[in-house]
C-alpha positions, -999 to +999 in steps of 0.1 A: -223+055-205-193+056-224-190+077-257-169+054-274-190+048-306-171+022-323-180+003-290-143-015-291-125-020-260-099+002-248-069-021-250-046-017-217-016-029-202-006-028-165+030-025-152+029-046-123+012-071-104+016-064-073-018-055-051-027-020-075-020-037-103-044-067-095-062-040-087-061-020-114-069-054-138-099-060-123-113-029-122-102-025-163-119-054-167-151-051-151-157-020-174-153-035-204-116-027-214-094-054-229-059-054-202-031-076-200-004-072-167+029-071-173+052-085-144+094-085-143+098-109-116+095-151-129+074-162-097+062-148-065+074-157-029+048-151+002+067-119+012+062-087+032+041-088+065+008-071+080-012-050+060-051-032+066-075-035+036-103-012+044-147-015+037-138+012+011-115-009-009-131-042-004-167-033-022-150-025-046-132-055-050-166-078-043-182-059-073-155-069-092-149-100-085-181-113-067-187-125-032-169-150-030-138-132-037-150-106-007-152-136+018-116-149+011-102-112+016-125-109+046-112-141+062-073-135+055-078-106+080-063-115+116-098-126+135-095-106+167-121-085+173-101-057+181-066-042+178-053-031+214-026+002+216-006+001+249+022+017+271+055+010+258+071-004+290+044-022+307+016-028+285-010-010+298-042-010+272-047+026+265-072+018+235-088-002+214-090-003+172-093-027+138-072-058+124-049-068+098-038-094+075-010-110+058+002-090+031+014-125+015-021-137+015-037-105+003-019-108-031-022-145-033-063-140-034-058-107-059-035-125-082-061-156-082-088-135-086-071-117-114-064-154-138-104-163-123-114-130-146-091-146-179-070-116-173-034-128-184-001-115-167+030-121-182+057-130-158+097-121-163+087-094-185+109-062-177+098-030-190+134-009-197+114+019-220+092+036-227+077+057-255+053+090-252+049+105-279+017+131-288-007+116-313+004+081-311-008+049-288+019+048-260+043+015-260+065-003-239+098-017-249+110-052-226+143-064-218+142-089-246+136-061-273+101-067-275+078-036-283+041-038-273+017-008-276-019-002-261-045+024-260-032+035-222-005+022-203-006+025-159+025+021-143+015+001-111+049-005-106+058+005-068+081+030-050+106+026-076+087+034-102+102+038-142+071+050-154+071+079-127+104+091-141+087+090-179+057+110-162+078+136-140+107+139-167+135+133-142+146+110-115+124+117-085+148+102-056+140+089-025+140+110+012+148+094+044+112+102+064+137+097+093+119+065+104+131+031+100+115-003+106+128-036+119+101-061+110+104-101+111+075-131+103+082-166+112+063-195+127+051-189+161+036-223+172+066-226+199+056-194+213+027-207+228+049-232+255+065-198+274+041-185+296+053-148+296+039-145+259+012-169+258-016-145+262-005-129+228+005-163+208-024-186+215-049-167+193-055-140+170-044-109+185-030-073+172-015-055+202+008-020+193+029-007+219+035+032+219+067+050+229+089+081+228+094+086+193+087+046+183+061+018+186+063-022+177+031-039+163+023-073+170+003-100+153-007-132+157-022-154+125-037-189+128-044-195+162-006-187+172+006-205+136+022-172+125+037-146+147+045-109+134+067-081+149+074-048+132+097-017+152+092+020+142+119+041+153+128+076+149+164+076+133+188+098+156+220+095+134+224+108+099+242+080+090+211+063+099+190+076+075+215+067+046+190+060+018+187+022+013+151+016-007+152-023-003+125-048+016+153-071+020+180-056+037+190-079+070+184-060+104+207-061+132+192-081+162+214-067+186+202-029+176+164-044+181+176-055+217+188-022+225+161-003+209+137-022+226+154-026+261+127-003+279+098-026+265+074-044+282+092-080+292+059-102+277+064-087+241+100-085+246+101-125+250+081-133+224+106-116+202+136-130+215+148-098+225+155-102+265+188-124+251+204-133+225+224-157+235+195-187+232+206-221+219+170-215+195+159-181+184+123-175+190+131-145+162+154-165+136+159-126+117+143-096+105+144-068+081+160-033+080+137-007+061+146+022+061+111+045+054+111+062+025+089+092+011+085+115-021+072+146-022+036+147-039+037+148-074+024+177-094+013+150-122+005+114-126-001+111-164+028+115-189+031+149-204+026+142-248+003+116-254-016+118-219-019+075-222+007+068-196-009+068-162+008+063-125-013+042-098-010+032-063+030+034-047+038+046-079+021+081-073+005+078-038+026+060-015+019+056+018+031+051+054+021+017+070+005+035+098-020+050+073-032+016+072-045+027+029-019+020+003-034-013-012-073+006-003-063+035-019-044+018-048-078+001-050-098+028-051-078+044-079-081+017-099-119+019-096-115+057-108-093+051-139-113+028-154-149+045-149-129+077-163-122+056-193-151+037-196-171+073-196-146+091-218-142+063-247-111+049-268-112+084-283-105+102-256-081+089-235-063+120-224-093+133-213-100+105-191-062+103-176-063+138-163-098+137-151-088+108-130-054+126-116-078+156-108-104+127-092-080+111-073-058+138-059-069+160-028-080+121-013-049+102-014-029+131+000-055+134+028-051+095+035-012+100+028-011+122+056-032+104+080-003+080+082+019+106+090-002+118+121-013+088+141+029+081+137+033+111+153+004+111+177+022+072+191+053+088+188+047+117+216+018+109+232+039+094+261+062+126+264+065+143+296+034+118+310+036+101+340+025+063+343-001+075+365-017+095+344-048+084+318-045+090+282-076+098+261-082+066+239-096+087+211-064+102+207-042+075+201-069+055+179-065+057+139-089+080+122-094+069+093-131+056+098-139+084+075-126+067+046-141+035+047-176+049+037-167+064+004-179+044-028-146+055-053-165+046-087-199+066-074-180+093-069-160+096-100-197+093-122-210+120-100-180+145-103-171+135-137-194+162-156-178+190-133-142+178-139-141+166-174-153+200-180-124+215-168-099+189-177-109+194-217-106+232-219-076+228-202-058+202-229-074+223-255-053+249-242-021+225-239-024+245-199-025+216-177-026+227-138-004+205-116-017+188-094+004+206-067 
């Protein structure tokens, strides 16, 4: 398949091991390429809180790294059998959808899987530069003064990206999407003795409550062992939306009180948010994030040697109500290294912006996905009274269209069409944006 006739393996590095860069390592591996990850933080702590991994990203990841690695993923996911939306104030069940994980957990089986492959990741190892120059390998340069170079280079590196400002030539800064999120995780086995929250912390559950212009989500892990609240809120101040891009920035309990005054009383004592004046907490503290976007980006590959390549939050990041980022990090993954297990060690470039052009028109579709069902909780209860019945279907995520696609099929059947393209175009030096 690949045109590569000295038959030696592209050598890669990864920037990154979060969940695309796992990703991304796999997937370089399972085609044949030699990769090693590169990681700035010493150790990894259980963080973060739910997150969907969808059918679409989760063949891929059994092909890679075999059944036994699809089972673990499959069993992290909360076990209800269904996610319940309801009213904000009383929690009426106005429909019914999927379930959800532990983010924590997710990476703890990628990151195994990733050392079960022989893939190494070097840990405290801070990329500060990088170099892009036309005709020769890229490289990185690391906080100690070490220089390393490869055949291709992804920065898998999150929202706050280096690489991306090596790709787009500038500092691509942060917008407030208007939308922040309160979210807290803690142990929820004492939840269980108050009987206005049993019924959602004595089992797996995922129950989302819908308002004006916010929603909470719910989850339940372990029988009841682990209890998960997140609040979405539209920001009504534009102090509010004062850029802070940090997961660990405290939240104010007393703001969640008021913001959730209105909510149905059962969810409301599970979170601790009827009083705060309780000798014990049932919420010890949560998290202030303030919801970030970036515009799309009219390229993902670096613009001299074509070898640096963007993946996941990097280039693609997405809302959590898209319920995709770590599927369609995945997925990407699966494209780049077909793309460069088809175009060889010789033609790099040629893979790069074939897999940009690949990738593209799907992730913004999936991007924006997020952005309506936010939008469809959000209003949905405008102007409604409780007596009137909502259409499930219209609050339920649609996104089933997703789960079907086979990423690495499709980039071998498309790649004739769009290599084609993608080569008269760097013969030219006249690469279309991607936007």
């Amino acid at each position: 398949m690949s045109n590569n006739a000295s038959g030696d393996p592209i050598q890669a590095i990864v920037i990154g091991a979060g969940l695309g860069g796992c990703a991304c390592a796999l997937a370089l591996k399972h085609h044949g390429h030699s990769v090693i990850i590169y990681e700035r933080l010493r150790s990894f702590r259980r963080l973060g809180d739910s997150l969907g991994l969808g059918e679409n990203a989760l063949k891929l990841l059994e092909r890679w790294g075999g059944r036994g690695l699809y089972r673990r993923l499959t069993e992290i996911g909360n076990q209800a059998p269904d996610m319940q939306i309801r009213r904000w104030h009383d929690g009426k069940i106005l429909a019914m959808a999927g379930y959800i994980g532990h983010r924590g957990d997710y990476h703890n089986a990628f990151l195994d899987a990733v050392r079960d492959a022989g893939i190494e990741i070097r840990m405290g190892s801070e990329v500060v530069d990088y170099e892009d120059e036309a005709g020769s390998p890229p490289a990185i340069q690391l906080a100690d003064g070490t220089r390393v170079s490869a055949d291709i280079i992804v920065g898998a590196d999150g929202i706050k990206s280096r690489a991306r400002e090596l790709v787009l030539g500038f500092a691509d800064a942060p917008k407030s999407s208007g939308y922040s999120c309160y979210r807290a995780y803690f142990p929820g086995a004492h939840l269980k003795e108050d009987p206005l929250c049993r019924e959602f912390a004595d089992h797996d559950c995922v129950n989302i409550w819908i308002g004006e212009d916010t929603h909470l989500v719910q989850n339940t892990l372990r029988n009841g062992e682990e209890f998960n609240w997140i609040v979405t809120r539209k920001l009504s101040h534009e102090a509010d939306m004062e850029i802070r891009e940090s997961w660990y920035q405290e939240g104010d309990l007393e703001d969640v009180a008021r913001v959730t005054a209105t909510l149905d009383p059962r969810i409301r004592a599970a979170g601790n948010l009827l009083t705060l004046d309780d000798e014990v907490a049932k919420t010890p503290s949560c998290l202030d994030w303030k919801i970030c976007y970036r515009d799309p980006l009219p390229t993902w590959v670096s613009p001299r040697s074509h070898c640096i390549a963007l993946l996941g939050d990097s280039c693609h990041p997405h809302l959590p109500t898209s319920a995709q980022g770590a599927s369609q990090a995945t997925e990407s993954a699966a494209v780049l290294a077909t793309c460069l297990k088809l175009a060889g060690k010789e033609r790099i470039p040629l893979a790069t912006r074939t897999y940009e052009k690949l990738r593209f028109a799907r992730t913004r579709a999936s991007q924006s996905n997020g952005e309506d069902l936010r939008d469809r909780w959000h209003n949905a209860l405008k102007d409604i009274d409780d007596g009137v019945e909502i259409d499930p279907e219209s609050l339920k995520i649609r996104n089933r269209w997703l789960y079907a696609f086979d990423a690495e099929a499709d980039a071998l059947e498309r790649w004739e069409e769009i290599s084609s393209l993608v080569a008269q175009e760097l013969l030219t030096g006249k690469i279309t944006p991607l936007c």
